[in-house]
Each structure stands twice: as C-alpha cells, then as structure tokens.
N, C-alpha and C positions, 0 to 999 in steps of 0.2 A: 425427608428427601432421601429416597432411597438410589445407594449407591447400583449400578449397573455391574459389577464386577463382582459382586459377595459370590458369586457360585466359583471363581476359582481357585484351584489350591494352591495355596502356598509353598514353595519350597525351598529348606533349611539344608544346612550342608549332608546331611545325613537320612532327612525324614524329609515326608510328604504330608501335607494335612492342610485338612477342611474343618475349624473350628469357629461355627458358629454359638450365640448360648443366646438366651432371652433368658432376662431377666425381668423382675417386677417388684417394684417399691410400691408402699404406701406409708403414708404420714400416719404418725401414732392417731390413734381412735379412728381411724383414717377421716380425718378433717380435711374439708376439699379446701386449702392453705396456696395451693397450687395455679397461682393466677397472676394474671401481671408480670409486673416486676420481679417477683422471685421465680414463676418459670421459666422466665428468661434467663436467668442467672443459675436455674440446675439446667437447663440446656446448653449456656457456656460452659460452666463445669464438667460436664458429660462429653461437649468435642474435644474438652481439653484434653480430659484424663486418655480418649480414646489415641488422639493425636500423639500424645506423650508416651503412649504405649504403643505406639503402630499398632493399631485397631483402627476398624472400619465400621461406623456406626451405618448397618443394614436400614434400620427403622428406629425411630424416636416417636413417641408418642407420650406427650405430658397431660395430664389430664387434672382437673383442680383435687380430684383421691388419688392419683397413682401415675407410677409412673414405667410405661412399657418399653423398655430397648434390647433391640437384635441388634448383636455385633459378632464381627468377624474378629478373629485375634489370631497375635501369632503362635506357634508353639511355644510353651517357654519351657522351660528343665523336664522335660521325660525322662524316663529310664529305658533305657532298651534291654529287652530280653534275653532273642540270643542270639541278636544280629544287631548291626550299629544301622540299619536303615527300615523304614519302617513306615507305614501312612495310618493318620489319624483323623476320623470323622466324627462331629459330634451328631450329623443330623443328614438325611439326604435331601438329594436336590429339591422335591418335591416339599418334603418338609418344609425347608426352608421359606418356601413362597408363599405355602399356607400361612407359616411362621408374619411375614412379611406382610400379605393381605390385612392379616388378624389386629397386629396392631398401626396401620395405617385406615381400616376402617373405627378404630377408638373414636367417640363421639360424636361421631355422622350420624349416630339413630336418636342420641337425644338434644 
C-alpha cells in the first residue's frame, strides 16, 4: 500500500532531506519460507520497526524468496560541513517511482 506523500521532504531544525532506500532480503539458500503466517508476522515487524522509527514504508512486497521494501526515513545524526544547514537526497523524484512500480509489480508475472 503505497503511501501518497513519500516524495516530500522532510524538514529537521537545521537540514532538509529526501531519504528514500530499497532494500532486499532473502532467506538463506533463499528458501521461499515466506508464506502464511510468517509473512504476515515479517509485515507486522516491518510497520513496526518503520512506525517506531518515524519511517514511511513507500512499498512492501514479501514474496515466498524475498523480500522488497521502499522506505522513507528521517534524517538521523549527519555531520555538517561548513554550514549547520544542508539538504539530503538519496534518490530523485523519478527514481523513486520506478523504485515503487518495481516492487509493487513483484509477482504479478508468475
């Protein structure tokens, strides 16, 4: 379920930033383990952690080998340079929706 707001930036006392990340898990030998009961239970895991971290899960996609998630997070400890203000991107807008397409179409082809 993808949020409608991951493209805006966030802003902290000092800094400005757009930090999306995709990540990707798979189960050792990558065994498709990932069904049922236990994907539901790394899907509650996964809003938790996001929730608990003020992160914004962009796209989820568990699949029985892997598993894809786009998230939005906040800044957390940067160093600034040589100014106390500053903006930080991980991806642009475009990216991002590629990003988003990619793993929202996960297992629609087989």
């Amino acid at each position: 379920m993808p949020f409608q707001n991951q493209q805006r930036t966030r802003l902290a006392r000092s800094a400005t930033h757009l930090l999306n990340y995709h990540f990707v898990w798979i189960p050792r030998r990558r065994k498709p383990v990932l069904r049922g009961a236990i994907a539901n239970r790394c899907r509650e895991l996964i809003w938790d952690a996001a929730k608990a971290n003020d992160c914004q899960v962009v796209s989820l996609a568990i699949e029985p080998d892997r598993v894809h998630l786009f998230i939005n997070c906040p800044l957390m400890k940067m160093p600034s340079m040589w100014t106390s203000s500053y903006f930080v991107s991980t991806a642009d807008r475009v990216s991002c929706e590629v990003i988003q397409r990619y793993i929202e179409a996960q297992g629609k082809s087989s």
